[in-house]
One Martini backbone bead per residue (centre of mass of N, CA, C, O) as a GRO file, in nm:
protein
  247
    1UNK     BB    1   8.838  -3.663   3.559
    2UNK     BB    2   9.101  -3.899   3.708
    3UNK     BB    3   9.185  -4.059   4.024
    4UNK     BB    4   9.356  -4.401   4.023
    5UNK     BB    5   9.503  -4.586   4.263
    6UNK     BB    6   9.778  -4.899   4.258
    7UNK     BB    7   9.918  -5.038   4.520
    8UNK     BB    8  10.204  -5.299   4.543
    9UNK     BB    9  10.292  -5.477   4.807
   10UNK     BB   10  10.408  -5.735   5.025
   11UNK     BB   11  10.139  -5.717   5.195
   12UNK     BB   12   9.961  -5.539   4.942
   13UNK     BB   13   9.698  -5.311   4.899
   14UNK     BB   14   9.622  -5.042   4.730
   15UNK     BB   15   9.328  -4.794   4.672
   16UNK     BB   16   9.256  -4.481   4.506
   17UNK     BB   17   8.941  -4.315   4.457
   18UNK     BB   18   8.771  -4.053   4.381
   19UNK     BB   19   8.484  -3.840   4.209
   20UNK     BB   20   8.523  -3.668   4.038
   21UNK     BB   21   8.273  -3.515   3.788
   22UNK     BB   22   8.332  -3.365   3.440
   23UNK     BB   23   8.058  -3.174   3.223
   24UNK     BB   24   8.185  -2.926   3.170
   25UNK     BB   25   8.018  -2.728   3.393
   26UNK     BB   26   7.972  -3.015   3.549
   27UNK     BB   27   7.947  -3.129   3.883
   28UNK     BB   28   7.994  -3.429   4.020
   29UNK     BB   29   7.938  -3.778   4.175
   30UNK     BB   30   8.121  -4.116   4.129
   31UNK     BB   31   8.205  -4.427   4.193
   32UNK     BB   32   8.539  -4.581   4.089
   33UNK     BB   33   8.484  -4.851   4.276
   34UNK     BB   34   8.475  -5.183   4.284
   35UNK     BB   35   8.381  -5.467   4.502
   36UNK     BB   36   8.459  -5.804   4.512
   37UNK     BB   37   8.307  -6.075   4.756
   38UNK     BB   38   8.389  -6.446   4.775
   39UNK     BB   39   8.534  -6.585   4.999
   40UNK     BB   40   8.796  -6.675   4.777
   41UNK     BB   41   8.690  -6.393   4.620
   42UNK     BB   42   8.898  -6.074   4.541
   43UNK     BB   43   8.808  -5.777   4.387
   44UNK     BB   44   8.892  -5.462   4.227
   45UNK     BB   45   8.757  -5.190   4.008
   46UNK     BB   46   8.893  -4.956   3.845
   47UNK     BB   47   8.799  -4.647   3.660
   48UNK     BB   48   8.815  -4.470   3.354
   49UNK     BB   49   8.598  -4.246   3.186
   50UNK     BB   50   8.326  -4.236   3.018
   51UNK     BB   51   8.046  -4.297   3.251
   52UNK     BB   52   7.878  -4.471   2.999
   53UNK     BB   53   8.125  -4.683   2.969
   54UNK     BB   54   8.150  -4.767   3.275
   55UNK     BB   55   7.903  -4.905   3.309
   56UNK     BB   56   7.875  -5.100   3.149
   57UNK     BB   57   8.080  -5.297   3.186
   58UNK     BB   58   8.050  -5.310   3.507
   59UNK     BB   59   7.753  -5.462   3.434
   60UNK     BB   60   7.846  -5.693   3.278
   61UNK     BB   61   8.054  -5.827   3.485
   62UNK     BB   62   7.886  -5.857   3.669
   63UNK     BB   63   7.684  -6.107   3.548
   64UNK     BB   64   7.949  -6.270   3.513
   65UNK     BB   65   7.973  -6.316   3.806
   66UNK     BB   66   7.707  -6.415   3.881
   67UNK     BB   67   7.779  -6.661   3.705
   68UNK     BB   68   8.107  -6.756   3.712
   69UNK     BB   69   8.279  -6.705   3.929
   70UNK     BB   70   8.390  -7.060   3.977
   71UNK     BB   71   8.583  -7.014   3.710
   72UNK     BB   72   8.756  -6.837   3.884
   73UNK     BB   73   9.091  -6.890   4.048
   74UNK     BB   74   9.211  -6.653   3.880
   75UNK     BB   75   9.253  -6.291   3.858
   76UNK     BB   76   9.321  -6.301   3.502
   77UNK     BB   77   9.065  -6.465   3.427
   78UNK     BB   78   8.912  -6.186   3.508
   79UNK     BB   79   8.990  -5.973   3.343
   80UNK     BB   80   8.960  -6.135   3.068
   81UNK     BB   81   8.661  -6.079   3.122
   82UNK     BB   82   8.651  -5.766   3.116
   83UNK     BB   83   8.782  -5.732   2.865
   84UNK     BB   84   8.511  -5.876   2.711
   85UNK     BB   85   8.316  -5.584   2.819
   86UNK     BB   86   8.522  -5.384   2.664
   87UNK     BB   87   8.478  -5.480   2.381
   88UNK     BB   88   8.191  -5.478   2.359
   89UNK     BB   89   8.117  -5.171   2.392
   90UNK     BB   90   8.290  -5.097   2.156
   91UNK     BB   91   8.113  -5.219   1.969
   92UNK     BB   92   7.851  -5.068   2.042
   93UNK     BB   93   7.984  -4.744   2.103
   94UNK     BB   94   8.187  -4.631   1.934
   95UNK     BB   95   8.077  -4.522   1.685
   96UNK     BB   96   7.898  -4.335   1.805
   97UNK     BB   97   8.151  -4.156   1.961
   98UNK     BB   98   8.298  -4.075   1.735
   99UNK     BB   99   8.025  -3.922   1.579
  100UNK     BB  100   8.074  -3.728   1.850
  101UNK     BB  101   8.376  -3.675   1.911
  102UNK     BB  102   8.451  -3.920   2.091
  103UNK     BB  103   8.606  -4.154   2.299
  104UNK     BB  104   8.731  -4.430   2.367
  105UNK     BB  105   8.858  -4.468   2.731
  106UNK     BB  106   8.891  -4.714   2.851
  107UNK     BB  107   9.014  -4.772   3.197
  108UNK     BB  108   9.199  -5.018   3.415
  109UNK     BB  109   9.192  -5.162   3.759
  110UNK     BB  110   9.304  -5.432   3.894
  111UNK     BB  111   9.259  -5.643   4.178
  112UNK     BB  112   9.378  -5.917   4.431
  113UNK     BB  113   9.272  -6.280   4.530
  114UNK     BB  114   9.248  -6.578   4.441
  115UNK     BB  115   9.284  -6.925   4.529
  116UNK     BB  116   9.545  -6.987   4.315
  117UNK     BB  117   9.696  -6.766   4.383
  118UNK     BB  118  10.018  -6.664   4.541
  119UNK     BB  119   9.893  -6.381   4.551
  120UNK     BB  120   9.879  -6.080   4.478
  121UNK     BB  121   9.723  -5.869   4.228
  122UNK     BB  122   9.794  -5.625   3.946
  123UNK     BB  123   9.635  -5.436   3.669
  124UNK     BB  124   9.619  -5.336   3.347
  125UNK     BB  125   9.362  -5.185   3.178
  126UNK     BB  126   9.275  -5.139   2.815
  127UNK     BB  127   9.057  -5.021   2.556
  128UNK     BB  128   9.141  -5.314   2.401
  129UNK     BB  129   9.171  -5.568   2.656
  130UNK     BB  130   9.430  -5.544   2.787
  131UNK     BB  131   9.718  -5.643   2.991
  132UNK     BB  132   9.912  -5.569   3.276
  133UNK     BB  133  10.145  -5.634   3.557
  134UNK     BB  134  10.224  -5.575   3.831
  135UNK     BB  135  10.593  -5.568   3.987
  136UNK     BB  136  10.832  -5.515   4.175
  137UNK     BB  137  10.928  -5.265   3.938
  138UNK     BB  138  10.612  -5.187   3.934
  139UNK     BB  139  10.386  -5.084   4.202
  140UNK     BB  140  10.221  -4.890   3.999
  141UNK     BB  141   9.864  -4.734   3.889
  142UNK     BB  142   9.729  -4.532   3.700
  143UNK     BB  143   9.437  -4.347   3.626
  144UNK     BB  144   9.419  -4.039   3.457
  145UNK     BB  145   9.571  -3.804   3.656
  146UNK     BB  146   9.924  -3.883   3.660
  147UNK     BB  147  10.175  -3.676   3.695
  148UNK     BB  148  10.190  -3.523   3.975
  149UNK     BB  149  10.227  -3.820   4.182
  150UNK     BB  150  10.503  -3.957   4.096
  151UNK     BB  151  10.728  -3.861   4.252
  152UNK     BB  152  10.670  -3.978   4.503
  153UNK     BB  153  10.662  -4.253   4.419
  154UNK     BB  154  10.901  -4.309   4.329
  155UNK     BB  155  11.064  -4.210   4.609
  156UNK     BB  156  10.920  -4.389   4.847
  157UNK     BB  157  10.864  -4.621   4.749
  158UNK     BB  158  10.841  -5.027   4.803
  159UNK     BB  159  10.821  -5.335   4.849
  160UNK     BB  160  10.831  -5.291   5.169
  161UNK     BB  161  10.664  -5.105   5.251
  162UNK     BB  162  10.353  -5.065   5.388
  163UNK     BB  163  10.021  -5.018   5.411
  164UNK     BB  164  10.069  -4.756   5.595
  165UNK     BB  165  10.245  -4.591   5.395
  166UNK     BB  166  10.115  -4.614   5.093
  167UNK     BB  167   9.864  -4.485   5.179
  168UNK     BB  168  10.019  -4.226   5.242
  169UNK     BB  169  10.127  -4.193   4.985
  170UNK     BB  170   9.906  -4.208   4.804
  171UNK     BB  171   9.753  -3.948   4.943
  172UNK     BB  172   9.963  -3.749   4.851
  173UNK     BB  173   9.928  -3.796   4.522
  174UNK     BB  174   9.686  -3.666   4.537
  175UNK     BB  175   9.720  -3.403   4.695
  176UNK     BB  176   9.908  -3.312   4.445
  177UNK     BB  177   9.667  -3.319   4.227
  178UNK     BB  178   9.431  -3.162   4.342
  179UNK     BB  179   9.625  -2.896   4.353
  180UNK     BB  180   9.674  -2.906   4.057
  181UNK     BB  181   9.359  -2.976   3.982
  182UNK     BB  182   9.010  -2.965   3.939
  183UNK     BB  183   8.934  -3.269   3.832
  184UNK     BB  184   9.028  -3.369   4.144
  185UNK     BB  185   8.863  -3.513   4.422
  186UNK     BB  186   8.598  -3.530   4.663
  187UNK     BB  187   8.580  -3.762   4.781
  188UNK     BB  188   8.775  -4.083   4.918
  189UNK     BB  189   8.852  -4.393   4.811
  190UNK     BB  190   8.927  -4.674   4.985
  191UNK     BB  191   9.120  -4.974   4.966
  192UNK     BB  192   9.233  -5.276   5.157
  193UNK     BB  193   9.461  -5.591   5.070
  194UNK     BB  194   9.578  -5.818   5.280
  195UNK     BB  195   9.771  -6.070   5.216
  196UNK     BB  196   9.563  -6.367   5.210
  197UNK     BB  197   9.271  -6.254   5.344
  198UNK     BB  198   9.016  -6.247   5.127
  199UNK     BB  199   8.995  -5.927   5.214
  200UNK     BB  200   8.820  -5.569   5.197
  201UNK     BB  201   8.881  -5.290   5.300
  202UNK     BB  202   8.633  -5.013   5.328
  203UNK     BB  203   8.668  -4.635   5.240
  204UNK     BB  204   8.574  -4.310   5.341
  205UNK     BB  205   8.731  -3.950   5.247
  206UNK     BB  206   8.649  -3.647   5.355
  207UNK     BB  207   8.808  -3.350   5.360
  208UNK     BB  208   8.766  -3.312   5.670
  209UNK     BB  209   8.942  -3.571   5.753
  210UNK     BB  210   9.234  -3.388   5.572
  211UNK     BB  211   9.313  -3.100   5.610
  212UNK     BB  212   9.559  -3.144   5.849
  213UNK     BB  213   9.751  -3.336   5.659
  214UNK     BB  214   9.763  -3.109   5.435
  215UNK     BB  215   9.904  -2.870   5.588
  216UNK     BB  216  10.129  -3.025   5.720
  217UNK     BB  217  10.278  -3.093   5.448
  218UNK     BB  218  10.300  -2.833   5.342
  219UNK     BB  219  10.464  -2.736   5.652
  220UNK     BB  220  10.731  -2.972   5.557
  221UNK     BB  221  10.800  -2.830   5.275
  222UNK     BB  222  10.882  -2.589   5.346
  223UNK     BB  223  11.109  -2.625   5.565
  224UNK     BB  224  11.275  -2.804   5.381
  225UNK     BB  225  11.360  -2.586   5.200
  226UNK     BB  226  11.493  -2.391   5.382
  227UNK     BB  227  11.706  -2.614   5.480
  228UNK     BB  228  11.830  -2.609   5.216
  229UNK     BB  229  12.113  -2.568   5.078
  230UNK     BB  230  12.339  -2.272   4.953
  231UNK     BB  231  12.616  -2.351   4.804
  232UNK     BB  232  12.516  -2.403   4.493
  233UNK     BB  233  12.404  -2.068   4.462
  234UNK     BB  234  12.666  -1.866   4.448
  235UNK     BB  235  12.757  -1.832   4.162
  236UNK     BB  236  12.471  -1.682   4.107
  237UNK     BB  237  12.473  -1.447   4.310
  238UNK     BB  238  12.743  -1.355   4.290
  239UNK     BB  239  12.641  -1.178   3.993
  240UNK     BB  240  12.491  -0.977   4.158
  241UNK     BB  241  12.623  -0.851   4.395
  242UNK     BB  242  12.696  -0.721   4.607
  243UNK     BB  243  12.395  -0.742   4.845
  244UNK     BB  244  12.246  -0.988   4.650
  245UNK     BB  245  12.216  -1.259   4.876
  246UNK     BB  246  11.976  -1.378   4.849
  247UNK     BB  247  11.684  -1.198   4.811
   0.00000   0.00000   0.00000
């Protein structure tokens, strides 16, 4: 499985994609986030998917950009281009994937920013070829175990949120996810694009420069529960007989 997350904020962009693949009981790492920069044209692919149809696409597209780069001025022009290298390898590998009884199932995240555009924007791309584009309305988009860490995200983000703050809590919905699902880890790779800068910051965070991260929110979330007040549970308790009360 895949964990790869994009957030739009006022500010600008945040991506984080895991490395963590799994093949039967093989586990293995790579990354799974590309990012292209020439001048004022700057932007990220994550993917999710079978490692097969993922790295093909991706070459694919590298290709477009290094012949076409100069005709994307906007964002959504280059997503379309990538989206016509989905289509293409669907077309060459789909009926061999499903005689194998595997499924086409190739998603991405598309974010950036190229000369035209009047801000950063940011993409969700499906295994058809179409694409949706994430708005004030809807911050983010995850591809791949996606269920665990929204809840945090929805609860936390803003469009005015920081790129500072984005990024942390993005941080916590993969750690809420990692701690729950055996097939999303480490290392953890992080892109940040501050808006209009057409430049992307790349990091890789390895575990163990985030365990005592992980650690203190375990133990934040701990006494928060601890705190929370006891009033709402008296009728329940109370139904246990005095000296039952919160056992």
């Amino acid at each position: 499985m895949t964990y790869c997350l994009g957030i739009k904020v006022r500010s600008g962009l945040v991506a984080i994609a895991d490395t963590r693949l799994t093949s039967g009981t093989e586990v293995s790492s790579n990354r799974k986030i590309t990012v292209h920069q020439v001048e004022h044209h700057s932007l990220f692919v994550m993917t999710s998917g079978l490692r097969s149809v993922r790295d093909k696409a991706i070459t694919y597209f590298r290709e477009v950009l290094a012949e076409q780069d100069r005709s994307f001025n906007k964002l959504y022009k280059a997503v379309n281009a990538f989206g016509e290298q989905v289509k293409r390898v669907a077309r060459e590998d789909r009926e061999s994937l499903t005689a194998s009884g595997l499924n086409f199932n190739l998603n991405a995240i598309v974010g950036g920013q190229l000369e035209d555009d009047d801000e950063h924007k940011l993409f969700m791309l499906y295994p058809e070829g179409n694409w949706v584009e994430v708005d004030n309305g809807s911050l983010f988009k995850i591809i791949g175990n996606s269920g665990y860490g929204k809840p945090l995200l929805f609860r936390n983000l803003t469009y005015d949120t920081s790129l500072a703050d984005a990024l942390k809590i993005g941080f916590l919905a993969f750690d809420a996810t990692r701690v729950s699902a055996n097939d999303v880890d480490y290392p953890l790779d992080v892109v940040i694009y501050p808006n209009n800068s057409f430049h992307m910051t790349e990091h890789r965070l390895e575990k163990d420069d985030m365990d005592e991260i992980s650690h203190q929110w375990s133990a934040l979330l701990n006494n928060s529960v601890r705190k929370l007040p006891n009033y709402w549970m008296d009728p329940i308790f109370e139904k246990l007989g005095s000296g039952n009360r919160y056992p």
